[in-house]
Residue frames as a rotation matrix with the C-alpha (Angstrom) as fourth column:
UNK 1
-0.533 -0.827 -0.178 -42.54
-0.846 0.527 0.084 -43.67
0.024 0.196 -0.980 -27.65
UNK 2
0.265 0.486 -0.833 -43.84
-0.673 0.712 0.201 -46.99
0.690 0.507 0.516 -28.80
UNK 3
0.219 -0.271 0.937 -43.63
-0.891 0.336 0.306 -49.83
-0.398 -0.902 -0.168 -26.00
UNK 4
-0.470 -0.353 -0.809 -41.77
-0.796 0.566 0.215 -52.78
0.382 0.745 -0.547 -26.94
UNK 5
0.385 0.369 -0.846 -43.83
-0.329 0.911 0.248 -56.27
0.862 0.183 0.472 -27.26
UNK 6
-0.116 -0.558 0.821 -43.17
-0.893 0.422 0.160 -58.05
-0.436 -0.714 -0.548 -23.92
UNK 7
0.648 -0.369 -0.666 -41.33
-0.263 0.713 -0.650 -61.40
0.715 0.596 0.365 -25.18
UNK 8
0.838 -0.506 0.204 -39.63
0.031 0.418 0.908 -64.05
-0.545 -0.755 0.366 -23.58
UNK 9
0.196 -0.965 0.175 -35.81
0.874 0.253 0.416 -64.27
-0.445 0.071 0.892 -23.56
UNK 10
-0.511 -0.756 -0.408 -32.86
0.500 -0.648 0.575 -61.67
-0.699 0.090 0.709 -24.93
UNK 11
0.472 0.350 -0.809 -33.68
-0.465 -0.681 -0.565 -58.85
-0.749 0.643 -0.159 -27.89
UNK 12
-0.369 -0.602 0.708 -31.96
0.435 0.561 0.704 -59.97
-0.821 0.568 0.054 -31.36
UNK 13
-0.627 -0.096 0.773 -31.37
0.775 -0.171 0.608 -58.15
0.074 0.981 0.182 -34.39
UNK 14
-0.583 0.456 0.672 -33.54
0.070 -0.796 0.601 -55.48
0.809 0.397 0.433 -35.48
UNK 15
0.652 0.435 -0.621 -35.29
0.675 0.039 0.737 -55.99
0.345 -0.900 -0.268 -31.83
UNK 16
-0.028 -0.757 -0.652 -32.04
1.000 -0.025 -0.013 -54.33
-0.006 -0.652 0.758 -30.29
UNK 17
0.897 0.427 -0.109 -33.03
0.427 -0.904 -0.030 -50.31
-0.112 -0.019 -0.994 -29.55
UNK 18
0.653 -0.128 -0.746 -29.54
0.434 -0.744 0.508 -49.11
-0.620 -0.656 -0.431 -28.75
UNK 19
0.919 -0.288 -0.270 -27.44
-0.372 -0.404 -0.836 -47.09
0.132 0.868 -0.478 -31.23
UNK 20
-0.060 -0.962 0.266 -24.03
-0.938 -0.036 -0.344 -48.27
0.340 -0.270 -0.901 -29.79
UNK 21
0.957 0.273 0.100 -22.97
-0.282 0.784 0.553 -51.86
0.073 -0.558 0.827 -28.53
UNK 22
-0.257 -0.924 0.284 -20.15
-0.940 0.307 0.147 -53.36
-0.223 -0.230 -0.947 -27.06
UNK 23
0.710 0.130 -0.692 -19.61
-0.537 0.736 -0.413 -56.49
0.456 0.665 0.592 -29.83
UNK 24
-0.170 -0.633 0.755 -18.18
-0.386 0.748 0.540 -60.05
-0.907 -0.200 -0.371 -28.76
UNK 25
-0.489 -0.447 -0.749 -17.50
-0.871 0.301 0.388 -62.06
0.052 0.842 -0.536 -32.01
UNK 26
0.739 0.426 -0.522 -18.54
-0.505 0.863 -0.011 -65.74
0.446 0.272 0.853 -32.60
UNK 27
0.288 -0.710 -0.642 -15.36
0.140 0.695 -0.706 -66.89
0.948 0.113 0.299 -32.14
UNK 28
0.632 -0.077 -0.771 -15.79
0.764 -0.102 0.637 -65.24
-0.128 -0.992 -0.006 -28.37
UNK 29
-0.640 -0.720 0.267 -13.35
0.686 -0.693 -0.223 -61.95
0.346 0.041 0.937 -29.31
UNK 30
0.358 0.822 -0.443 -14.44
0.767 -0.529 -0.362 -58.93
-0.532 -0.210 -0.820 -28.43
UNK 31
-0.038 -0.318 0.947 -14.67
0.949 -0.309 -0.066 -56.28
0.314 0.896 0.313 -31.22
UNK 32
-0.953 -0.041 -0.300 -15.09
0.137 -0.942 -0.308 -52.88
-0.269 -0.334 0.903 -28.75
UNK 33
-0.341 0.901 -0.270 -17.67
0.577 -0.026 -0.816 -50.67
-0.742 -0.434 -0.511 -29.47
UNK 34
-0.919 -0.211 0.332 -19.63
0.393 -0.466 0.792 -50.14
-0.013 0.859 0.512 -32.48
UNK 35
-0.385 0.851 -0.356 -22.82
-0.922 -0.340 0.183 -48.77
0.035 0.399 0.916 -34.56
UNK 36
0.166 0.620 0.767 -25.71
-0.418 0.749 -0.515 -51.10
-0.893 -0.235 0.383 -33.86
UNK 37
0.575 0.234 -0.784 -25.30
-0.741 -0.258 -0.620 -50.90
-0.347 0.937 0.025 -37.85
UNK 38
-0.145 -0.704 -0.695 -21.91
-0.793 0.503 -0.344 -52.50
0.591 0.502 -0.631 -38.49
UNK 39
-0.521 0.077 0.850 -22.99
-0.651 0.608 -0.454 -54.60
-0.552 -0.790 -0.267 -35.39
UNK 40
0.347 0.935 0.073 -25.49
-0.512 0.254 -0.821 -56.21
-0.786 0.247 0.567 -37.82
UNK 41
0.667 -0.100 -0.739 -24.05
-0.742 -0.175 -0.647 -56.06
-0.065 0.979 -0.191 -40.36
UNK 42
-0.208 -0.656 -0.725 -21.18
-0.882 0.447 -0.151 -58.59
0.423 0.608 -0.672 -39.28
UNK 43
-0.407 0.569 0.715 -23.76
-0.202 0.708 -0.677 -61.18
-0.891 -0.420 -0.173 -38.08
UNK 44
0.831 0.461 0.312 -25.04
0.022 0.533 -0.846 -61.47
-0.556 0.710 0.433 -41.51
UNK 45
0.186 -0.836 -0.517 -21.59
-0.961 -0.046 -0.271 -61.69
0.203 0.547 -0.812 -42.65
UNK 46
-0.835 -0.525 -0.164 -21.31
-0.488 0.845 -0.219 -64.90
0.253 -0.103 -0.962 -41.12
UNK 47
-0.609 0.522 -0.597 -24.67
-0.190 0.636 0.748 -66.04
0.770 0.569 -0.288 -41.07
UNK 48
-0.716 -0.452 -0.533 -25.35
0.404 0.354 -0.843 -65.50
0.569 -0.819 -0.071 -37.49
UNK 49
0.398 0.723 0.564 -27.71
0.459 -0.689 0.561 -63.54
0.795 0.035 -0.606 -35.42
UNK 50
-0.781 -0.393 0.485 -26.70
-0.109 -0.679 -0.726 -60.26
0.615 -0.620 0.488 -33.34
UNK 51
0.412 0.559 -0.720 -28.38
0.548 0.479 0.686 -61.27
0.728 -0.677 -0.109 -29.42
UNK 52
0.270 -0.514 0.814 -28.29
-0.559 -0.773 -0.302 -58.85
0.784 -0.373 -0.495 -26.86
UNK 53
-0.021 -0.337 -0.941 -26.73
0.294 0.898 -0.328 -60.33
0.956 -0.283 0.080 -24.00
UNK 54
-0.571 -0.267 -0.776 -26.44
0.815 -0.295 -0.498 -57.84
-0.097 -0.917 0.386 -21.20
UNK 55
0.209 0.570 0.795 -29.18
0.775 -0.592 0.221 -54.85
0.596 0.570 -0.565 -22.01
UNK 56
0.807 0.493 -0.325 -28.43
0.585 -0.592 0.554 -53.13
0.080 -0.638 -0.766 -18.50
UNK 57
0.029 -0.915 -0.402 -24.73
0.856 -0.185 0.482 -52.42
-0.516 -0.359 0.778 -19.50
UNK 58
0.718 0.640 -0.273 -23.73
0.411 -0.706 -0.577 -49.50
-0.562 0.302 -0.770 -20.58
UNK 59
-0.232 0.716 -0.659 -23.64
-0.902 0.094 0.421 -49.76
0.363 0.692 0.624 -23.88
UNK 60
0.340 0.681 0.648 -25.29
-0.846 0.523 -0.106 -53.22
-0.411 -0.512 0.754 -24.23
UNK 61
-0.310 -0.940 0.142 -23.26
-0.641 0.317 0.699 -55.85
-0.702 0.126 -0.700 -24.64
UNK 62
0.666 0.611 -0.429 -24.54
-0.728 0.403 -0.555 -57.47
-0.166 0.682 0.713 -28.02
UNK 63
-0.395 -0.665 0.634 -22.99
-0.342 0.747 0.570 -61.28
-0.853 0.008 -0.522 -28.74
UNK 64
0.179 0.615 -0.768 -23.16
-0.983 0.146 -0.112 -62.49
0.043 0.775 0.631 -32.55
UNK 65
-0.825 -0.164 0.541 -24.44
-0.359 0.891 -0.277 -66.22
-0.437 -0.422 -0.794 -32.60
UNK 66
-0.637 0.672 -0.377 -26.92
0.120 0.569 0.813 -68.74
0.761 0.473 -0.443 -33.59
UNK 67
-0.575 0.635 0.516 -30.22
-0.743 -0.670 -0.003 -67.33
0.344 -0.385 0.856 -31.85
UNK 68
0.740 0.535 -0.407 -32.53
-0.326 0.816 0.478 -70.80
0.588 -0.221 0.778 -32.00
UNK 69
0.151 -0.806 -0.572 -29.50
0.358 0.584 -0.728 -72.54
0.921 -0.095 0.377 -30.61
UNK 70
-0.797 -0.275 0.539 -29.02
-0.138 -0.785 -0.604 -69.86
0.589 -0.555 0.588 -27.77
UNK 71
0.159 0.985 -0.062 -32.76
-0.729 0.159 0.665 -70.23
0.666 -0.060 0.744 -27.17
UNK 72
0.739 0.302 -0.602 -32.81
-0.178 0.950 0.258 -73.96
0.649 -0.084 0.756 -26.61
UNK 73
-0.421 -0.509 -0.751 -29.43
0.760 0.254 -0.598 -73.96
0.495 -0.823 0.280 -24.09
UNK 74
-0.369 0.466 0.804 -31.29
-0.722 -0.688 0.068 -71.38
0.585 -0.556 0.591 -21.89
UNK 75
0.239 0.823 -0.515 -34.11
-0.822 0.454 0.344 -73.75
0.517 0.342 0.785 -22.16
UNK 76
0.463 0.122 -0.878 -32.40
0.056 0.985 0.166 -76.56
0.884 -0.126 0.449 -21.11
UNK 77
-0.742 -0.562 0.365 -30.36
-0.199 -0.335 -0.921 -74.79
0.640 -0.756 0.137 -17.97
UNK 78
-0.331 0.729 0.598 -33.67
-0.941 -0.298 -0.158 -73.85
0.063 -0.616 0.785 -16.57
UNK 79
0.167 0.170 -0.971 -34.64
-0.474 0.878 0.072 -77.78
0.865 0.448 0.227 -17.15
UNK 80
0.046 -0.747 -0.663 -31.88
0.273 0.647 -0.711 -78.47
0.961 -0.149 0.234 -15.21
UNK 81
-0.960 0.056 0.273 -32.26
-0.272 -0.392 -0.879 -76.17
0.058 -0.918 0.392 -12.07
UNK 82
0.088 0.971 0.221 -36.07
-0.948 0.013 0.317 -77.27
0.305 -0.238 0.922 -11.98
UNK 83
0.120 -0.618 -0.777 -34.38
-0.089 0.773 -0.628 -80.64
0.989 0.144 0.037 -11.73
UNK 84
-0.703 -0.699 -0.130 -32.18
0.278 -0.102 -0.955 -80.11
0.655 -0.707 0.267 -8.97
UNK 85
-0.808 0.175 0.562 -34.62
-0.558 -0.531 -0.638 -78.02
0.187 -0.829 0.527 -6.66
UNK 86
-0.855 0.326 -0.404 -36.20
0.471 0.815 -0.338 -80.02
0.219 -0.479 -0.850 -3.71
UNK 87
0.199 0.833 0.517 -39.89
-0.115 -0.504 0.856 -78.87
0.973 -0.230 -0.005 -2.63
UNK 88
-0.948 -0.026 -0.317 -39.45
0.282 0.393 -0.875 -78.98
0.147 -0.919 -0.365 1.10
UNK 89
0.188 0.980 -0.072 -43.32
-0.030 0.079 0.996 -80.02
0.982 -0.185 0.044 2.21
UNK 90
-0.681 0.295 0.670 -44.49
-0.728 -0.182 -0.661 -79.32
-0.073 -0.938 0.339 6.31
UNK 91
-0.403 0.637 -0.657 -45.43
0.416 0.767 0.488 -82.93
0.815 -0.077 -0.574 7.50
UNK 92
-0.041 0.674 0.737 -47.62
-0.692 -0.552 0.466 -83.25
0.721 -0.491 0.489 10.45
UNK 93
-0.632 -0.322 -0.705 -47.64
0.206 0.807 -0.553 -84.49
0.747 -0.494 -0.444 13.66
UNK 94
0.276 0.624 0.731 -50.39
-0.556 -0.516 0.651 -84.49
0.784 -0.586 0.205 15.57
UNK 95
-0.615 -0.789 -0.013 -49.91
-0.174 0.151 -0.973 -85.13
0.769 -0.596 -0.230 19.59
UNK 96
0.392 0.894 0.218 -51.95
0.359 -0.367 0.858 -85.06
0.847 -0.258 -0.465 23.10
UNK 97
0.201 -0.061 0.978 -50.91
-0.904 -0.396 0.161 -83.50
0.378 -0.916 -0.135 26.03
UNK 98
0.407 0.219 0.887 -51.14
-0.805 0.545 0.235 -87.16
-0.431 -0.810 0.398 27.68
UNK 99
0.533 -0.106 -0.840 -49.50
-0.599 0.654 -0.463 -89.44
0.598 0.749 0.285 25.17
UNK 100
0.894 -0.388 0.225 -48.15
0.028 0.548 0.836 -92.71
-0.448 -0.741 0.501 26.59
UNK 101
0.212 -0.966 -0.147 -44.15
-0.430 -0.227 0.874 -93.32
-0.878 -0.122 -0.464 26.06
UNK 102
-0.219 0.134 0.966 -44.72
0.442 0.897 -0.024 -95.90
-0.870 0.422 -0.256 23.43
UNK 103
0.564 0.446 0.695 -46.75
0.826 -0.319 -0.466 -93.53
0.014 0.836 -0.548 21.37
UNK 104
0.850 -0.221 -0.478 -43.95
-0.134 -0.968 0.211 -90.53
-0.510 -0.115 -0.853 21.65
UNK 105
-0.355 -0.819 0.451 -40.95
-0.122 0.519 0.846 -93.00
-0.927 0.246 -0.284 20.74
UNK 106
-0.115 0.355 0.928 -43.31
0.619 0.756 -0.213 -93.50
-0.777 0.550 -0.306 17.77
UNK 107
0.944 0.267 -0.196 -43.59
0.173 -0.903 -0.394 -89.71
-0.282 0.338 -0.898 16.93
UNK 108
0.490 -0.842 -0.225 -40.32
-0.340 -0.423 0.840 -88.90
-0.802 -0.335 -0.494 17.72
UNK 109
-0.500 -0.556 0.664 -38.88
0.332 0.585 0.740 -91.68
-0.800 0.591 -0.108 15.02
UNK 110
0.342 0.524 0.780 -41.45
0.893 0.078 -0.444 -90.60
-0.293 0.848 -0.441 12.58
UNK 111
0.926 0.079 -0.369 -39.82
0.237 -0.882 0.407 -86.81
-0.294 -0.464 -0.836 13.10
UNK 112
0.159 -0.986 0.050 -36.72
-0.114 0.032 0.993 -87.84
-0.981 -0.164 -0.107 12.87
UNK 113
-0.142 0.083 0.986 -37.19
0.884 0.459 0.088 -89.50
-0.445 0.885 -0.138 9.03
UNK 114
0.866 0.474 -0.161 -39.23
0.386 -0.837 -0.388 -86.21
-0.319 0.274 -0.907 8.09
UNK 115
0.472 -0.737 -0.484 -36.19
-0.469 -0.675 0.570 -84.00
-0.746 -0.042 -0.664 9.18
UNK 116
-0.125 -0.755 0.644 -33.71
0.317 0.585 0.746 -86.65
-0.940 0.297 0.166 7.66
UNK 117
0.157 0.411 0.898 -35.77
0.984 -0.147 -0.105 -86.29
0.089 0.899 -0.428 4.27
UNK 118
-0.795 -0.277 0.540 -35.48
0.470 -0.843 0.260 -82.40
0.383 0.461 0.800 4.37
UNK 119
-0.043 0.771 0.635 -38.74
0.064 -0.632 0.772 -81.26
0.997 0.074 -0.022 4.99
UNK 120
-0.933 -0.268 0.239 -39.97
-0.143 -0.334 -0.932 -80.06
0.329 -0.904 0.274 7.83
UNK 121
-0.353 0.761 -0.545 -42.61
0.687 0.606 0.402 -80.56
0.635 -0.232 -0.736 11.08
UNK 122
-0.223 0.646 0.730 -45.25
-0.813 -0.536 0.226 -79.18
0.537 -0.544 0.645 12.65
UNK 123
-0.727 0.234 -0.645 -46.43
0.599 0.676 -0.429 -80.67
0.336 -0.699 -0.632 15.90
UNK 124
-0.296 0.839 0.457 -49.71
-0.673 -0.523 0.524 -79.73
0.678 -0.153 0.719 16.76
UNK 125
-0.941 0.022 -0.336 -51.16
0.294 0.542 -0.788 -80.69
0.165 -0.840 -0.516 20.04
UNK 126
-0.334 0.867 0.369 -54.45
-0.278 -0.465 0.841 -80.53
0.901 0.178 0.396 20.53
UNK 127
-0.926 -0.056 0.372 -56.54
-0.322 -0.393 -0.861 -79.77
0.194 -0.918 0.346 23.77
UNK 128
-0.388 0.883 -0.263 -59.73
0.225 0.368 0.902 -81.94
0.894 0.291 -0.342 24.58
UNK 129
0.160 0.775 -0.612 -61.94
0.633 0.395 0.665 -81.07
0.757 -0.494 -0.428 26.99
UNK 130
0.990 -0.019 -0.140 -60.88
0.117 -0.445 0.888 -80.09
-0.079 -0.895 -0.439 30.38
UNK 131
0.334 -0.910 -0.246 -56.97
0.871 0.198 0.450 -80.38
-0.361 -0.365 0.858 29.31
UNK 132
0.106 -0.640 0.761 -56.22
0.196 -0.737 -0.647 -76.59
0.975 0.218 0.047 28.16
UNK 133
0.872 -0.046 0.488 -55.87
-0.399 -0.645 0.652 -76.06
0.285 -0.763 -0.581 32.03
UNK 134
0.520 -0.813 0.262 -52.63
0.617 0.569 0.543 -78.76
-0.591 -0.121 0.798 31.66
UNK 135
0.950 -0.293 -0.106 -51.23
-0.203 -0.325 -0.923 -76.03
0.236 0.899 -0.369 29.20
UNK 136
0.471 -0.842 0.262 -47.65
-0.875 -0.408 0.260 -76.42
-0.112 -0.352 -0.929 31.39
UNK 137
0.065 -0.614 0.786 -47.62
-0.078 0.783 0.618 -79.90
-0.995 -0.102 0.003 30.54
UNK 138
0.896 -0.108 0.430 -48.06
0.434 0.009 -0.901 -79.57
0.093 0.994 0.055 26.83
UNK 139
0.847 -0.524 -0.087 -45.13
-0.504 -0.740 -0.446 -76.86
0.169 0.421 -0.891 26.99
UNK 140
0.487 -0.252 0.836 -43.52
-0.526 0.680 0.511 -79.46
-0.697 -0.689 0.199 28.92
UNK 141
0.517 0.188 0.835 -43.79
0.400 0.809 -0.430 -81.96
-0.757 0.556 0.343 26.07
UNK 142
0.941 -0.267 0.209 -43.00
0.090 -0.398 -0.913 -79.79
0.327 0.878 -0.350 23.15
UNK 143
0.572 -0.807 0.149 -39.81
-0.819 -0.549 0.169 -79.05
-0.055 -0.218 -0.974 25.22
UNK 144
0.264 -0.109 0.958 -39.09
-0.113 0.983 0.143 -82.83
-0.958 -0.146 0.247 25.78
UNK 145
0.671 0.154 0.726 -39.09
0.496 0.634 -0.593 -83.06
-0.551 0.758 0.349 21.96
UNK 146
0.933 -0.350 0.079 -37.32
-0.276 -0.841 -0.466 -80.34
0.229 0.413 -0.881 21.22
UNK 147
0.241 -0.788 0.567 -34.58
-0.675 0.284 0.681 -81.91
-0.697 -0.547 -0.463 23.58
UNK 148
0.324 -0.015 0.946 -34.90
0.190 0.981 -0.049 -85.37
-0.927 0.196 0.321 22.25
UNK 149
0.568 0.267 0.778 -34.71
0.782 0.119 -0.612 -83.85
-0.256 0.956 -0.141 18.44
UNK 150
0.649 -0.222 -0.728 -31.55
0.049 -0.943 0.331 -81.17
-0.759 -0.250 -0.601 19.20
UNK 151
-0.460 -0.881 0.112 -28.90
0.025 0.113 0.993 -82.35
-0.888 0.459 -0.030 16.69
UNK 152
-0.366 0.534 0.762 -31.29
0.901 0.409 0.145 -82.61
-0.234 0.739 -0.631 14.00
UNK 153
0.260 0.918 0.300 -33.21
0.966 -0.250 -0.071 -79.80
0.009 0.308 -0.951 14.13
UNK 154
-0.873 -0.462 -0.159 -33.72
0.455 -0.651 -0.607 -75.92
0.177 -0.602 0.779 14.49
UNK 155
-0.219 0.942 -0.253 -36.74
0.798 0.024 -0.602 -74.51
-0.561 -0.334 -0.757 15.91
UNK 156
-0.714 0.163 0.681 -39.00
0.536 -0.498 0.681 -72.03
0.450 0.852 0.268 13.36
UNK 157
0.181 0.704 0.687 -41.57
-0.551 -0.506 0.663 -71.65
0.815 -0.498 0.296 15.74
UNK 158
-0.752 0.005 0.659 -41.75
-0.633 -0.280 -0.721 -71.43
0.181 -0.960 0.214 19.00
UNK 159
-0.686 0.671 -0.282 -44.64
0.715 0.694 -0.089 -73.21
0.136 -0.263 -0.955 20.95
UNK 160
-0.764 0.598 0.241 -48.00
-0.644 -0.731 -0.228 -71.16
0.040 -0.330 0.943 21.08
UNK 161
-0.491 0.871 0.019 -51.15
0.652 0.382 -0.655 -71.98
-0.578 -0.309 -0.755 21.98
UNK 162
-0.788 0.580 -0.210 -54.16
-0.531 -0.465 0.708 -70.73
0.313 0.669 0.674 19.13
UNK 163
-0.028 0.990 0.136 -57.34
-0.969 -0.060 0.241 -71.67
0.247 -0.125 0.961 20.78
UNK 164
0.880 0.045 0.473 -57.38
-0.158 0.967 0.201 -75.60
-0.448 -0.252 0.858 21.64
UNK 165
0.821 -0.518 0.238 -54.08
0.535 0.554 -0.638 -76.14
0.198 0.651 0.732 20.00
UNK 166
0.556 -0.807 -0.200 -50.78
-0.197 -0.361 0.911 -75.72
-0.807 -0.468 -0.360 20.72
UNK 167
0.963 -0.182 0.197 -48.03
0.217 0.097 -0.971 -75.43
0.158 0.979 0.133 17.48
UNK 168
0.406 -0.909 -0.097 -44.73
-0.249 -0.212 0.945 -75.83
-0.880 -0.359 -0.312 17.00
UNK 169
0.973 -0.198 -0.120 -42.34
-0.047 0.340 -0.939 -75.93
0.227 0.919 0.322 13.69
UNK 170
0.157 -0.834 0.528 -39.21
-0.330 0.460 0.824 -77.46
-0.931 -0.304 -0.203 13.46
UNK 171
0.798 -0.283 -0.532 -37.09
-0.546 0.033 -0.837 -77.34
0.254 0.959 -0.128 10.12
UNK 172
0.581 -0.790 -0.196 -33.69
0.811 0.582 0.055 -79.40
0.071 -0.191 0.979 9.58
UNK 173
0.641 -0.527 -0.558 -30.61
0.107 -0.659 0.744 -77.99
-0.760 -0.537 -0.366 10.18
Protein backbone atom coordinates (compact mmCIF):
# COMPACT_ATOMS: atom_id res chain seq x y z
CA UNK A 1 0.00 0.00 0.00
CA UNK A 2 1.27 3.35 -1.08
CA UNK A 3 1.72 5.93 1.95
CA UNK A 4 -0.10 9.03 1.60
CA UNK A 5 2.09 12.44 1.21
CA UNK A 6 2.12 13.93 4.75
CA UNK A 7 0.29 17.46 4.13
CA UNK A 8 -0.94 20.02 6.23
CA UNK A 9 -4.68 20.41 6.94
CA UNK A 10 -7.97 18.08 5.91
CA UNK A 11 -7.84 15.51 2.62
CA UNK A 12 -10.08 17.03 -0.38
CA UNK A 13 -11.29 15.52 -3.39
CA UNK A 14 -9.51 12.87 -5.07
CA UNK A 15 -7.12 12.96 -1.76
CA UNK A 16 -10.15 11.31 0.19
CA UNK A 17 -9.29 7.20 0.39
CA UNK A 18 -12.65 6.09 1.70
CA UNK A 19 -15.27 4.39 -0.53
CA UNK A 20 -18.29 5.59 1.59
CA UNK A 21 -18.90 9.08 3.31
CA UNK A 22 -21.33 10.56 5.39
CA UNK A 23 -22.16 13.96 3.03
CA UNK A 24 -23.17 17.46 4.64
CA UNK A 25 -24.28 19.80 1.74
CA UNK A 26 -23.14 23.47 1.28
CA UNK A 27 -26.11 24.71 2.40
CA UNK A 28 -25.13 22.70 5.88
CA UNK A 29 -27.90 19.62 5.12
CA UNK A 30 -26.85 16.48 5.53
CA UNK A 31 -27.27 14.10 2.53
CA UNK A 32 -26.63 10.47 4.59
CA UNK A 33 -24.35 8.23 3.24
CA UNK A 34 -22.97 7.89 -0.10
CA UNK A 35 -20.29 6.58 -2.82
CA UNK A 36 -17.18 8.71 -2.46
CA UNK A 37 -18.29 8.90 -6.32
CA UNK A 38 -21.64 10.70 -6.20
CA UNK A 39 -19.91 12.45 -3.19
CA UNK A 40 -17.78 14.17 -5.87
CA UNK A 41 -19.65 14.32 -8.12
CA UNK A 42 -22.13 16.87 -6.33
CA UNK A 43 -19.23 19.21 -5.40
CA UNK A 44 -18.56 19.76 -8.97
CA UNK A 45 -22.12 20.24 -9.46
CA UNK A 46 -21.94 23.31 -7.63
CA UNK A 47 -18.56 24.29 -8.08
CA UNK A 48 -17.31 23.38 -4.74
CA UNK A 49 -14.74 21.14 -3.30
CA UNK A 50 -15.57 17.73 -1.36
CA UNK A 51 -13.18 18.29 2.27
CA UNK A 52 -12.96 15.65 4.59
CA UNK A 53 -13.92 16.92 7.80
CA UNK A 54 -13.86 14.19 10.39
CA UNK A 55 -11.49 11.18 8.85
CA UNK A 56 -11.72 9.17 12.28
CA UNK A 57 -15.57 8.72 11.91
CA UNK A 58 -16.92 5.97 10.77
CA UNK A 59 -17.56 6.54 7.58
CA UNK A 60 -15.79 9.94 7.23
CA UNK A 61 -17.71 12.68 7.41
CA UNK A 62 -16.94 14.55 4.01
CA UNK A 63 -18.36 18.47 3.90
CA UNK A 64 -18.78 20.03 0.24
CA UNK A 65 -17.31 23.68 0.27
CA UNK A 66 -14.90 26.18 -0.92
CA UNK A 67 -11.43 24.46 0.08
CA UNK A 68 -8.98 27.83 -0.20
CA UNK A 69 -11.61 29.57 1.85
CA UNK A 70 -11.75 26.65 4.50
CA UNK A 71 -7.95 26.80 4.45
CA UNK A 72 -7.58 30.46 5.30
CA UNK A 73 -10.47 30.37 8.38
CA UNK A 74 -8.41 27.52 9.99
CA UNK A 75 -5.54 29.78 9.41
CA UNK A 76 -6.87 32.55 10.99
CA UNK A 77 -8.44 30.59 14.29
CA UNK A 78 -5.00 29.38 14.99
CA UNK A 79 -3.91 33.30 14.58
CA UNK A 80 -6.24 33.92 17.03
CA UNK A 81 -5.46 31.33 19.85
CA UNK A 82 -1.63 32.24 19.35
CA UNK A 83 -3.06 35.64 20.17
CA UNK A 84 -4.77 34.96 23.22
CA UNK A 85 -2.09 32.56 24.88
CA UNK A 86 0.09 34.20 27.66
CA UNK A 87 3.84 32.79 27.96
CA UNK A 88 4.05 32.57 31.71
CA UNK A 89 8.12 33.34 32.20
CA UNK A 90 9.94 32.21 35.95
CA UNK A 91 11.28 35.64 37.25
CA UNK A 92 13.97 35.59 39.77
CA UNK A 93 14.62 36.52 43.03
CA UNK A 94 17.65 36.22 44.41
CA UNK A 95 17.92 36.51 48.48
CA UNK A 96 20.53 36.02 51.56
CA UNK A 97 19.93 34.24 54.49
CA UNK A 98 20.66 37.72 56.37
CA UNK A 99 18.74 40.29 54.39
CA UNK A 100 17.86 43.47 56.30
CA UNK A 101 13.87 44.30 56.55
CA UNK A 102 14.13 47.09 54.08
CA UNK A 103 15.62 44.83 51.50
CA UNK A 104 12.74 41.95 52.03
CA UNK A 105 9.79 44.62 51.88
CA UNK A 106 11.61 45.29 48.59
CA UNK A 107 11.51 41.58 47.39
CA UNK A 108 8.39 40.85 48.68
CA UNK A 109 6.68 43.93 46.53
CA UNK A 110 8.71 42.97 43.58
CA UNK A 111 6.98 39.22 44.07
CA UNK A 112 3.95 40.41 44.48
CA UNK A 113 3.84 42.39 40.77
CA UNK A 114 5.49 39.12 39.21
CA UNK A 115 2.56 36.96 40.63
CA UNK A 116 0.01 39.84 39.81
CA UNK A 117 1.43 39.71 36.09
CA UNK A 118 0.93 35.84 35.91
CA UNK A 119 4.18 34.51 35.84
CA UNK A 120 5.80 32.99 38.30
CA UNK A 121 8.99 33.08 41.07
CA UNK A 122 11.78 31.44 42.02
CA UNK A 123 13.60 32.56 45.11
CA UNK A 124 16.91 31.41 45.29
CA UNK A 125 18.96 31.99 48.34
CA UNK A 126 22.27 31.64 48.21
CA UNK A 127 24.84 30.50 50.95
CA UNK A 128 28.25 32.43 51.36
CA UNK A 129 30.78 31.25 53.26
CA UNK A 130 30.28 30.00 56.69
CA UNK A 131 26.26 30.57 56.36
CA UNK A 132 25.10 26.93 55.04
CA UNK A 133 25.40 26.06 58.86
CA UNK A 134 22.31 28.93 59.30
CA UNK A 135 20.35 26.50 56.90
CA UNK A 136 17.23 26.84 59.73
CA UNK A 137 17.26 30.38 59.19
CA UNK A 138 17.03 30.38 55.45
CA UNK A 139 14.01 27.80 55.90
CA UNK A 140 12.93 30.27 58.30
CA UNK A 141 12.84 33.01 55.66
CA UNK A 142 11.43 31.17 52.76
CA UNK A 143 8.60 30.38 55.30
CA UNK A 144 8.22 34.12 56.30
CA UNK A 145 7.57 34.70 52.56
CA UNK A 146 5.54 32.14 51.93
CA UNK A 147 3.35 33.61 54.87
CA UNK A 148 3.64 37.15 53.79
CA UNK A 149 2.70 36.00 49.96
CA UNK A 150 -0.44 33.41 51.04
CA UNK A 151 -3.40 34.93 49.16
CA UNK A 152 -1.51 35.34 46.12
CA UNK A 153 0.24 32.45 45.66
CA UNK A 154 0.57 28.53 45.60
CA UNK A 155 3.70 26.87 46.34
CA UNK A 156 5.33 24.53 43.22
CA UNK A 157 8.25 23.83 45.07
CA UNK A 158 8.98 23.29 48.21
CA UNK A 159 12.26 24.75 49.76
CA UNK A 160 15.47 22.55 49.12
CA UNK A 161 18.77 23.15 49.50
CA UNK A 162 21.16 22.04 46.07
CA UNK A 163 24.63 22.68 47.20
CA UNK A 164 25.05 26.51 48.37
CA UNK A 165 21.56 27.34 47.39
CA UNK A 166 18.41 27.00 48.65
CA UNK A 167 15.13 27.13 45.94
CA UNK A 168 11.82 27.72 46.09
CA UNK A 169 8.91 28.24 43.28
CA UNK A 170 5.87 29.92 43.74
CA UNK A 171 3.21 30.20 40.84
CA UNK A 172 -0.10 32.45 41.08
CA UNK A 173 -3.11 31.13 42.11
Amino acid sequence: MQALPNREGPRANEDIVAREVRLILDNGETAGVVSLKEALRRAEEVGLDLVEISPNAEPPVCKILDYGKYKYEIQKKKAEARKKQKVVEIKEIKISPSIDTHDYEVKLKSAKRFLEEGNKVKFSLRFKGREIAYHKMAEDLMERICQDLLTLIKIEQKPKIEGKQMMMLLSPK
